[in-house]
GUNUMAR-970848 format. One record per residue: residue in one letter; x, y, z of N, C-alpha, C, O, CB in turn. Coordinates in Angstrom, 3 decimals, always signed. Glycine has a CB too. Layout:
% GUNUMAR-970848
<r "A"; <X; Y; Z>; <X; Y; Z>; <X; Y; Z>; <X; Y; Z>; <X; Y; Z>>;
...
% end
This chain:
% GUNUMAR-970848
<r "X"; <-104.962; -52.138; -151.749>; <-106.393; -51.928; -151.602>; <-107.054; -51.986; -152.976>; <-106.576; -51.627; -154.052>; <-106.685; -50.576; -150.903>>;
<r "X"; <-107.972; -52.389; -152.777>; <-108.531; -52.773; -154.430>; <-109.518; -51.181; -154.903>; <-109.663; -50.303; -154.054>; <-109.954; -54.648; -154.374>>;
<r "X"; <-109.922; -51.075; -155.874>; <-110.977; -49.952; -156.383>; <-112.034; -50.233; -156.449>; <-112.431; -51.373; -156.690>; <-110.879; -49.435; -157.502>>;
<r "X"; <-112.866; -49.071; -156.212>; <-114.125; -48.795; -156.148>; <-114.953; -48.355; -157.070>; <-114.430; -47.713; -157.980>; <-114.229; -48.169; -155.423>>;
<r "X"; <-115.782; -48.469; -157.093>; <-116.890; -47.956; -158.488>; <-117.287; -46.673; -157.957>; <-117.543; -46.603; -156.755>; <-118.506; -49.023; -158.860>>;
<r "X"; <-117.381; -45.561; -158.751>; <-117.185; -44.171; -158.144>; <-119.150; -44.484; -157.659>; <-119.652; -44.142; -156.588>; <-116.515; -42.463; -159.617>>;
<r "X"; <-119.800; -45.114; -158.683>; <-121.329; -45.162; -157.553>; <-121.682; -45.503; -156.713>; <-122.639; -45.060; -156.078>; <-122.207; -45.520; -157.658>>;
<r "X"; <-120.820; -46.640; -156.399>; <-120.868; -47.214; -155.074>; <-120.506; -45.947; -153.721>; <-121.099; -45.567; -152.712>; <-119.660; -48.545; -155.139>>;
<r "X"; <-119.461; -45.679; -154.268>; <-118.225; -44.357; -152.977>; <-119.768; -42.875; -153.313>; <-119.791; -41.945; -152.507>; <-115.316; -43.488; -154.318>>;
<r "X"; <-120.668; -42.885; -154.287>; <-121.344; -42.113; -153.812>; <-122.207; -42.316; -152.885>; <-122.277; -41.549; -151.925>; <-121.733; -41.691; -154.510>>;
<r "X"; <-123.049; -43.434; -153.024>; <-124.074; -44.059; -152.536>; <-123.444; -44.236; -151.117>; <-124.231; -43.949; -150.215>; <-124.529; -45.345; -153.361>>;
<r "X"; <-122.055; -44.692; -150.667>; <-121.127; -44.750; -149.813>; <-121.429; -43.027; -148.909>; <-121.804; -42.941; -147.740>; <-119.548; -45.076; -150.737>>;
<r "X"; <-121.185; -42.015; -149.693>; <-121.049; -40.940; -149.502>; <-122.543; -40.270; -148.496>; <-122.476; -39.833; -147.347>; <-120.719; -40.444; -150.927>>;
<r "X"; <-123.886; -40.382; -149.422>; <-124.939; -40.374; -148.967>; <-125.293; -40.795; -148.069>; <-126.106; -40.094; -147.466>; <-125.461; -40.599; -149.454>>;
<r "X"; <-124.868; -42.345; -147.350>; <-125.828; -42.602; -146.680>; <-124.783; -42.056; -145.323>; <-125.345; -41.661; -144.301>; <-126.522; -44.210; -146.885>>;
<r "X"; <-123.129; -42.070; -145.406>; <-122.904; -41.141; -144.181>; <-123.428; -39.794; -143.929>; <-123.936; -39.557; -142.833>; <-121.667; -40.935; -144.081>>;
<r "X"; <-123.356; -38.905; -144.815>; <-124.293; -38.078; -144.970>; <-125.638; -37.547; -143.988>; <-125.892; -36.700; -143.132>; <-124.620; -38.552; -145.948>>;
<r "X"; <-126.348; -38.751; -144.805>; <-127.710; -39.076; -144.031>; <-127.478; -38.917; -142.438>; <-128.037; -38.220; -141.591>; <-128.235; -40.714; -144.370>>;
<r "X"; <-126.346; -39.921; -142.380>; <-126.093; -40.376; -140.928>; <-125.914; -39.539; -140.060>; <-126.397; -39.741; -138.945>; <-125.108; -41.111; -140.743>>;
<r "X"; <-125.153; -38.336; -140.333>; <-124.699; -36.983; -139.983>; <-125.535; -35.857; -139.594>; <-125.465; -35.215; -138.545>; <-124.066; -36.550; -140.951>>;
<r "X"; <-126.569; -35.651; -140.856>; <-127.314; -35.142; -140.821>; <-128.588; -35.590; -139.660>; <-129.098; -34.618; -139.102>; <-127.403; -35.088; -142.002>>;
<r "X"; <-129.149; -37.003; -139.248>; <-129.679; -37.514; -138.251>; <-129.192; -37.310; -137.322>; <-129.781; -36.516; -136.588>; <-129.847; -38.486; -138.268>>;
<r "X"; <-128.104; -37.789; -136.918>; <-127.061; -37.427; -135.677>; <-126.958; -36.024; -135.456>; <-126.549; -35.783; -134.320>; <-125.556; -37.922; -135.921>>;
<r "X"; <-127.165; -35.112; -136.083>; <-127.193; -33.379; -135.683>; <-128.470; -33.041; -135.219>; <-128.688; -32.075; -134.488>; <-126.908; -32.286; -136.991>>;
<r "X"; <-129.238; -33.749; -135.595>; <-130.865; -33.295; -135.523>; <-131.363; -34.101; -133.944>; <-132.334; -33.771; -133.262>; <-131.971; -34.076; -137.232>>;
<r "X"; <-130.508; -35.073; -133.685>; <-130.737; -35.994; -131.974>; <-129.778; -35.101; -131.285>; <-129.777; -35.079; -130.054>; <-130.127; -38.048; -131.771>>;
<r "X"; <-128.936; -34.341; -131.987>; <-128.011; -32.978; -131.048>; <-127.551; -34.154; -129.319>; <-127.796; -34.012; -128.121>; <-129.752; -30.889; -130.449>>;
<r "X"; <-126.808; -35.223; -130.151>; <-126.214; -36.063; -128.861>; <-124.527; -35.978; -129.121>; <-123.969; -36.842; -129.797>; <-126.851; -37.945; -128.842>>;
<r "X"; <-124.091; -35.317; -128.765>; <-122.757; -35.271; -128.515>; <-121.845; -36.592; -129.000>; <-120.978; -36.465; -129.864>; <-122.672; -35.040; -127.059>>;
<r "X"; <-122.101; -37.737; -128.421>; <-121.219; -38.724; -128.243>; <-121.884; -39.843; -129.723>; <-121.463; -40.980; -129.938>; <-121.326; -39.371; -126.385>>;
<r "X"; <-122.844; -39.216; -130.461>; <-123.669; -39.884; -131.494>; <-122.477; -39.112; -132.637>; <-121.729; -39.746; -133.382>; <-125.692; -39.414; -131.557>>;
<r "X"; <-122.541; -37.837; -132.542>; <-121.914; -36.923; -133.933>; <-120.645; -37.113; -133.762>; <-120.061; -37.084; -134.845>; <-122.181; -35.209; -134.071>>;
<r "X"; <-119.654; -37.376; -132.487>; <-118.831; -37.975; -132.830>; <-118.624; -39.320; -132.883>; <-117.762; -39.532; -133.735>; <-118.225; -37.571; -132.423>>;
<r "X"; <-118.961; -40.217; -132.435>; <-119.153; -41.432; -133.739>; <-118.910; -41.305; -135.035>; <-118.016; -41.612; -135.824>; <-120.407; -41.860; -133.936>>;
<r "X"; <-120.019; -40.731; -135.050>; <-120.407; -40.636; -136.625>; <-119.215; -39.701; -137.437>; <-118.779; -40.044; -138.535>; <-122.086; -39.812; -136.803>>;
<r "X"; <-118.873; -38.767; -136.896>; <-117.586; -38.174; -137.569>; <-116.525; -39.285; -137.772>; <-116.118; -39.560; -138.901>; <-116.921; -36.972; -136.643>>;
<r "X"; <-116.111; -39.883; -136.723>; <-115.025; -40.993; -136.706>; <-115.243; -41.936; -137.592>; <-114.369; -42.083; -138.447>; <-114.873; -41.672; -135.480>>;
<r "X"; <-116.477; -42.845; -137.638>; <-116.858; -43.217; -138.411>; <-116.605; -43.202; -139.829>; <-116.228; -44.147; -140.522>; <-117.524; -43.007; -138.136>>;
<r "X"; <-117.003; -41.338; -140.378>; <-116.503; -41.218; -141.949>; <-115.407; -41.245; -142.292>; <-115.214; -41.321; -143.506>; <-116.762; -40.233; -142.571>>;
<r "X"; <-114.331; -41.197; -141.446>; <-113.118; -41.143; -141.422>; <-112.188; -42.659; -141.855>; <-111.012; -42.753; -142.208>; <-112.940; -40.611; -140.074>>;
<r "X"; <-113.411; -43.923; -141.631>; <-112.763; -45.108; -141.547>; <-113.237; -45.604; -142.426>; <-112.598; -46.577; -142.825>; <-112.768; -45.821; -140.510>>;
<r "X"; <-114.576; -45.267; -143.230>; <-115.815; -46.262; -143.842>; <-114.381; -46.342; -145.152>; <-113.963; -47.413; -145.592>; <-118.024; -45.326; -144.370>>;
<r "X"; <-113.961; -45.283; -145.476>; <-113.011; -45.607; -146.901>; <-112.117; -47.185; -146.987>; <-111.887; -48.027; -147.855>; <-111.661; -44.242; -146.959>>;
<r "X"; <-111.817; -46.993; -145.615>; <-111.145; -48.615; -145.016>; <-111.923; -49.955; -145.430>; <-111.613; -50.748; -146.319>; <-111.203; -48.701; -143.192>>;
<r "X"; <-112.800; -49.990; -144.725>; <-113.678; -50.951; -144.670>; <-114.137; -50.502; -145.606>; <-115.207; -51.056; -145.356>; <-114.438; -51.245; -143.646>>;
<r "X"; <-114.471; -49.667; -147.059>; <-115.099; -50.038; -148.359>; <-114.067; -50.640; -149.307>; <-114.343; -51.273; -150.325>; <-115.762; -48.794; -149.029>>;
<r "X"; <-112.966; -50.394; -148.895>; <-111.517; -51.117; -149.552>; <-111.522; -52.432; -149.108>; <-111.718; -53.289; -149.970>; <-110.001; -50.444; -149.053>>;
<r "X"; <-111.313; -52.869; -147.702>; <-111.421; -54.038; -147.332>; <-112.591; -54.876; -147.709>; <-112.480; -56.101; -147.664>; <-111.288; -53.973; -146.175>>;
<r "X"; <-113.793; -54.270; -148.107>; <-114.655; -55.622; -148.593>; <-114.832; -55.588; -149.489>; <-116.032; -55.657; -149.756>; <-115.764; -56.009; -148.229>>;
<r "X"; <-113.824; -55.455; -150.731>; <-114.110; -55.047; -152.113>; <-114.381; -55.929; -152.383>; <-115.034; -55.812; -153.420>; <-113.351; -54.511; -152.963>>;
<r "X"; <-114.291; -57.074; -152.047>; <-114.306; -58.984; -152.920>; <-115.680; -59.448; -152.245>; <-116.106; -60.531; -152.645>; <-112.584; -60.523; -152.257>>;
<r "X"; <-116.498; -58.716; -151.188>; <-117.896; -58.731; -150.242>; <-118.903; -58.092; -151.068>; <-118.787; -57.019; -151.662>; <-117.800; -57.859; -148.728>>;
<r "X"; <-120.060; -58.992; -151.034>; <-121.268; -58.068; -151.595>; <-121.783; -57.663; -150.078>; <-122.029; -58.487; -149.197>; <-122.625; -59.000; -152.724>>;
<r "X"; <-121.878; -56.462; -149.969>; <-122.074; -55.484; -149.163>; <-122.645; -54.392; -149.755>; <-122.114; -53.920; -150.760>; <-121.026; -55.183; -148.585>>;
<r "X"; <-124.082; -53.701; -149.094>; <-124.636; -52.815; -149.330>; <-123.587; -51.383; -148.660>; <-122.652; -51.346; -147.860>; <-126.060; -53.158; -148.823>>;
<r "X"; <-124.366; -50.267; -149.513>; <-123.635; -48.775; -149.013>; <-123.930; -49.098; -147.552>; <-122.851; -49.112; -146.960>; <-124.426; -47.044; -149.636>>;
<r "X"; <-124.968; -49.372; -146.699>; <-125.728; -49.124; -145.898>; <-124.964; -50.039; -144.247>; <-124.895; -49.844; -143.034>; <-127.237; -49.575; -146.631>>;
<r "X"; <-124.617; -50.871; -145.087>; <-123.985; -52.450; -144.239>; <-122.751; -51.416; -143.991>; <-122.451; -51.107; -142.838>; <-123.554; -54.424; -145.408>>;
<r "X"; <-122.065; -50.906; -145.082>; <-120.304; -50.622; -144.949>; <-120.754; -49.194; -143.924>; <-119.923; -49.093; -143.022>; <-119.120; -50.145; -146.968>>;
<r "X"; <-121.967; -47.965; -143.833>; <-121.413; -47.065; -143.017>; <-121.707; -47.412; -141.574>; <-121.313; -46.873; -140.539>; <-121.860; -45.760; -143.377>>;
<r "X"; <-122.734; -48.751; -141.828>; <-122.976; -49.387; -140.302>; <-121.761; -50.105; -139.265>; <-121.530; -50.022; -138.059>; <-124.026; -50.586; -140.548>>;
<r "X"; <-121.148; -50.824; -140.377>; <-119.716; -51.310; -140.129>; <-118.436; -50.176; -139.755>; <-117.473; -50.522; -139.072>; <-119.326; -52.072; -141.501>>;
<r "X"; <-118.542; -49.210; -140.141>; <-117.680; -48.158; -139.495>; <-118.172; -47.613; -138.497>; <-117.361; -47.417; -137.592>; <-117.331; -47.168; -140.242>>;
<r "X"; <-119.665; -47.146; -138.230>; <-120.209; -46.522; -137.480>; <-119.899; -47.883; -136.035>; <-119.920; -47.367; -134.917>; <-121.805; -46.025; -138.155>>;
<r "X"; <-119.757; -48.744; -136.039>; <-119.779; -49.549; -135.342>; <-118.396; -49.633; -134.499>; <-118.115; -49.591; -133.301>; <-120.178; -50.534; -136.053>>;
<r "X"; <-117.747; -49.758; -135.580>; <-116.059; -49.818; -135.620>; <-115.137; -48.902; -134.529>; <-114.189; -49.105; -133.771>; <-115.582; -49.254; -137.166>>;
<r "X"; <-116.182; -47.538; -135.005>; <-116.225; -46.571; -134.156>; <-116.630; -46.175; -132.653>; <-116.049; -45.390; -131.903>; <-116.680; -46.074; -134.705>>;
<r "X"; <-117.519; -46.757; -132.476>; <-118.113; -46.969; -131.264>; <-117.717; -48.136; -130.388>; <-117.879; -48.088; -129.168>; <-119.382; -47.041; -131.502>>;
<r "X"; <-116.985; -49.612; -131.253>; <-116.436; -50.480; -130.684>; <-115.118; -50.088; -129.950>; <-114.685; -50.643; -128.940>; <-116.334; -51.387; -131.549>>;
<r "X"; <-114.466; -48.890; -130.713>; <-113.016; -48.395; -130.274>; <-112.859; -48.079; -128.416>; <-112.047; -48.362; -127.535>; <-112.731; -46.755; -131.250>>;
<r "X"; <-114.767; -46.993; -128.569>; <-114.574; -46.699; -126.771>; <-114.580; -47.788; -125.780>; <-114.317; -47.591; -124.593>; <-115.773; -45.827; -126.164>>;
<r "X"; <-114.902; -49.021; -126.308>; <-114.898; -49.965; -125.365>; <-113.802; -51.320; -125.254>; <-113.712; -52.264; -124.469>; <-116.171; -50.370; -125.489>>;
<r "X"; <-113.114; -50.931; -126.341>; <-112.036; -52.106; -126.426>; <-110.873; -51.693; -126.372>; <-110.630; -50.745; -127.119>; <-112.037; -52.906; -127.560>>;
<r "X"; <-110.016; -52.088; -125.717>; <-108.289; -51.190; -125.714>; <-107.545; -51.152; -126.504>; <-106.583; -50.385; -126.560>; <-107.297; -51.496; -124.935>>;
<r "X"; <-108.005; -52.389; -127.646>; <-107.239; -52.555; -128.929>; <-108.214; -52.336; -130.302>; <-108.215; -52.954; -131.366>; <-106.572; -54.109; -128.919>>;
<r "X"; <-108.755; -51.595; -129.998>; <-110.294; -51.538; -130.815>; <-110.034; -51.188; -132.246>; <-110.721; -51.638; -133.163>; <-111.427; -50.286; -130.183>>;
<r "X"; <-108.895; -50.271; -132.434>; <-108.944; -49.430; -133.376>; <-108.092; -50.272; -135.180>; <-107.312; -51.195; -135.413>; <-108.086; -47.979; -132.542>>;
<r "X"; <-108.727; -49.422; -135.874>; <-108.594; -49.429; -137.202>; <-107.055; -49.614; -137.360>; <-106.425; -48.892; -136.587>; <-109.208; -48.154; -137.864>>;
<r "X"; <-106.280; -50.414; -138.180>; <-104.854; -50.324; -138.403>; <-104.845; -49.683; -139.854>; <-105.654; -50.014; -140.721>; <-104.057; -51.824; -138.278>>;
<r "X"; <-103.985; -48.859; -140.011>; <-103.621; -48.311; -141.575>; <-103.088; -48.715; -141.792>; <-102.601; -48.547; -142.911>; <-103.266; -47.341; -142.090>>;
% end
């Protein structure tokens, strides 16, 4: 896995954050966990597009997605 620029993994950091913090405030169950699952993977996918110009914003959308793609696909999930 390649490295990260610690501003990027903040900016990374914030906008899940954000995301979290929105998702508590819509108090939707099946949104906050997403979004938990989600932070759990974005480290993945900020490793995997290290050679991608990709915004913070693109990579927690891409997990947040990733995440939500999992309930609907049988093979959905993230490989470590």
């Amino acid at each position: 896995m390649g490295r990260t620029q610690p501003s990027f993994t903040a900016s990374v950091d914030s906008e899940m954050e954000k995301l979290s913090r929105i998702a508590n405030r819509v108090g939707l169950p099946c949104l906050r966990q997403a979004v938990t699952e989600a932070s759990k993977r974005v480290r993945y996918f900020q490793n995997a597009s290290y050679d991608e110009m990709m915004s913070p914003q693109e990579l927690v959308m891409l997990a947040l997605i990733s995440a939500v793609a999992e309930g609907f696909c049988s093979d959905g999930g993230v490989r470590s």
